[in-house]
N, C-alpha and C positions, 0 to 999 in steps of 0.2 A: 799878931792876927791869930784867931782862932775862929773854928767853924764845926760844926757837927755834919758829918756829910751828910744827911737824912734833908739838913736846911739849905743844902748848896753855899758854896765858897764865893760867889760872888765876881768870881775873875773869866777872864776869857777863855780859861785853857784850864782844866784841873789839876792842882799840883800834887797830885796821889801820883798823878804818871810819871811825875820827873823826881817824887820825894828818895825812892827806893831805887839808886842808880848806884854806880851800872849794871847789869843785868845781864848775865851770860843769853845767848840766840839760840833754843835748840831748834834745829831744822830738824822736821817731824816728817818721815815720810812713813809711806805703809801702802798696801796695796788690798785692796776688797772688792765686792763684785761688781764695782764701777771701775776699778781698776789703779792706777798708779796713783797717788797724790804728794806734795810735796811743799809745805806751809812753814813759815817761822814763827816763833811762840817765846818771848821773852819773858814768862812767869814760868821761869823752867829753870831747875839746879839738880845736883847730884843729892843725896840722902842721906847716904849710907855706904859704907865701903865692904862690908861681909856681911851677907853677900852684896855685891853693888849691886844697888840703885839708885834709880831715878825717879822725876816726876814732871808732869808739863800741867797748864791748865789753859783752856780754851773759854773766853769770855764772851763768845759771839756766836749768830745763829746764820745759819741761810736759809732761805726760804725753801731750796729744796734738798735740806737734811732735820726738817723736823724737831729742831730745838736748837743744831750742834752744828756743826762743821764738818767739811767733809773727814779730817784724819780723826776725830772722836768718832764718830761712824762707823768709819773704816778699819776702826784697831778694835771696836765693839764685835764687830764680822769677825776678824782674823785671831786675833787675841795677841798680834805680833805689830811691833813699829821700831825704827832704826832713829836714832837722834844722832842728826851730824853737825858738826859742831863747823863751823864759817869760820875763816880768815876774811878781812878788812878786805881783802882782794877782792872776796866773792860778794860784796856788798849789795851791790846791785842786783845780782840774779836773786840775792835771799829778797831786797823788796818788790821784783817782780814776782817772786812767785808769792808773794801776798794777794795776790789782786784775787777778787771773789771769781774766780774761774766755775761754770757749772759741775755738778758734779759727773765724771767721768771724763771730765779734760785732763791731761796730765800736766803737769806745771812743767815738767824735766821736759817733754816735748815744746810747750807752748812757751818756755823761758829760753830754750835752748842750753837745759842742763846736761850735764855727761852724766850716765846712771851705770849701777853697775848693780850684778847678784849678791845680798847679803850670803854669807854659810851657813850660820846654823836655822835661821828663819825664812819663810817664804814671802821677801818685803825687799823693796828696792832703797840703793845709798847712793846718795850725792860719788860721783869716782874721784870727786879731787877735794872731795874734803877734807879737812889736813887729821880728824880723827872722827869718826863713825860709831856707835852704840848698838851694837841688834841687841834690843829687849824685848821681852817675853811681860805683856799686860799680868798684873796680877789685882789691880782693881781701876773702877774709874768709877768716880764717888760723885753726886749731884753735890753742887754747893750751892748756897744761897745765891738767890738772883736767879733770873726766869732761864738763862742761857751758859750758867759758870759752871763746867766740870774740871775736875782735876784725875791727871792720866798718872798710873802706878805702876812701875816696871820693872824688873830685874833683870840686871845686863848679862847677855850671856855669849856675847862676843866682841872685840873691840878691834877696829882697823886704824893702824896709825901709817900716814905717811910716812915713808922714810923719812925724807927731806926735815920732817919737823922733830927726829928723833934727834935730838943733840946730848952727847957727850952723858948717855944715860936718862938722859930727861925728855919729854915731850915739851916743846920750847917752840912756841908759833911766831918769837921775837921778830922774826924776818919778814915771815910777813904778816902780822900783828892779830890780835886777839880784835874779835869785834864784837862791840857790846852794846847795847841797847840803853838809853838813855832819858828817856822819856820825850814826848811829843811826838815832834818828825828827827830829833836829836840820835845819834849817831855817834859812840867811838871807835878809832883804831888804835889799841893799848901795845906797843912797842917797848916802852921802859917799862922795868920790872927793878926789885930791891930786897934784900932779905932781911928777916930779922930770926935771929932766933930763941924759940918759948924759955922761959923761966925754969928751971929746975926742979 
């Protein structure tokens, strides 16, 4: 099969969603003058290690944010957002707080998340997430398509559970990585394997 996306695929479900799997979940929170927000975004990785970074992109609109979503909004106001990163555990609370909540609802409230104070930023973090990102925006670029931004960051604090520090390493084995799959699909990544690079 072959398709040009411009001409649509023809199938019930589009396999761009499921082609690029699995796909780490950052939980985006940030706080602006509606107030706390808290949203998961699976077109989200790391960048860069010196200095670290990150990036998320937001594909969708609300009606009442004007193009975007409330956390592109809301990290446009503050210039700050935290990306916390979900265990398999937390599965459920990251797709409730997907639900198009108005803006100024807080997801943490309305999900029944635990929140806590980032340090060096004024932006709230998931408390049991197994690791946390406060980044500091340094752009957020329109991309093609009426409602697609991509969010630019540099990490300038990082919280890690104890619990998932193992033996030197940050290691969520236990209670498993959770990664985003396409559709309504879903992993909990448990096994892990090593290899090591060529010389």
């Amino acid at each position: 099969m072959f398709y040009r996306p411009e001409a649509g695929h023809g199938l019930p479900h589009n396999p761009l969603n499921a082609i690029i799997a699995p796909r780490p979940i950052g939980w985006i929170s940030s706080r602006g003058e509606a107030g706390d927000n808290l949203g998961p975004y699976s077109f989200f990785n790391a960048i860069a290690y010196a200095p670290p970074q990150v990036m998320f992109s937001s594909v969708s609109a609300k009606p009442d944010r004007n193009g975007t979503k409330d956390s592109v909004a809301q990290i446009a106001q503050s210039g700050v957002f935290c990306v916390n990163i979900p265990s398999a555990a937390q599965a459920e609370a990251v797709n409730a707080s997907s639900a198009p909540m108005p803006a100024g609802v807080s997801e943490f409230e309305a999900c029944g998340i635990a929140m806590a104070e980032c340090r060096t930023i004024d932006c709230p973090r998931v408390a049991e997430a197994p690791a946390a990102l406060e980044c500091r925006m340094t752009r957020i670029l329109r991309l093609a398509g009426p409602s697609n931004w991509l969010v630019l960051g540099v990490v300038v604090g990082v919280h890690l559970r104890d619990d998932c520090v193992l033996d030197g390493r940050f290691d969520l084995r236990a209670a498993g990585w959770l990664a985003r799959m396409g559709y309504r699909d879903y992993a909990a990544v448990h096994e892990l394997f090593e290899m090591e690079r060529p010389e």
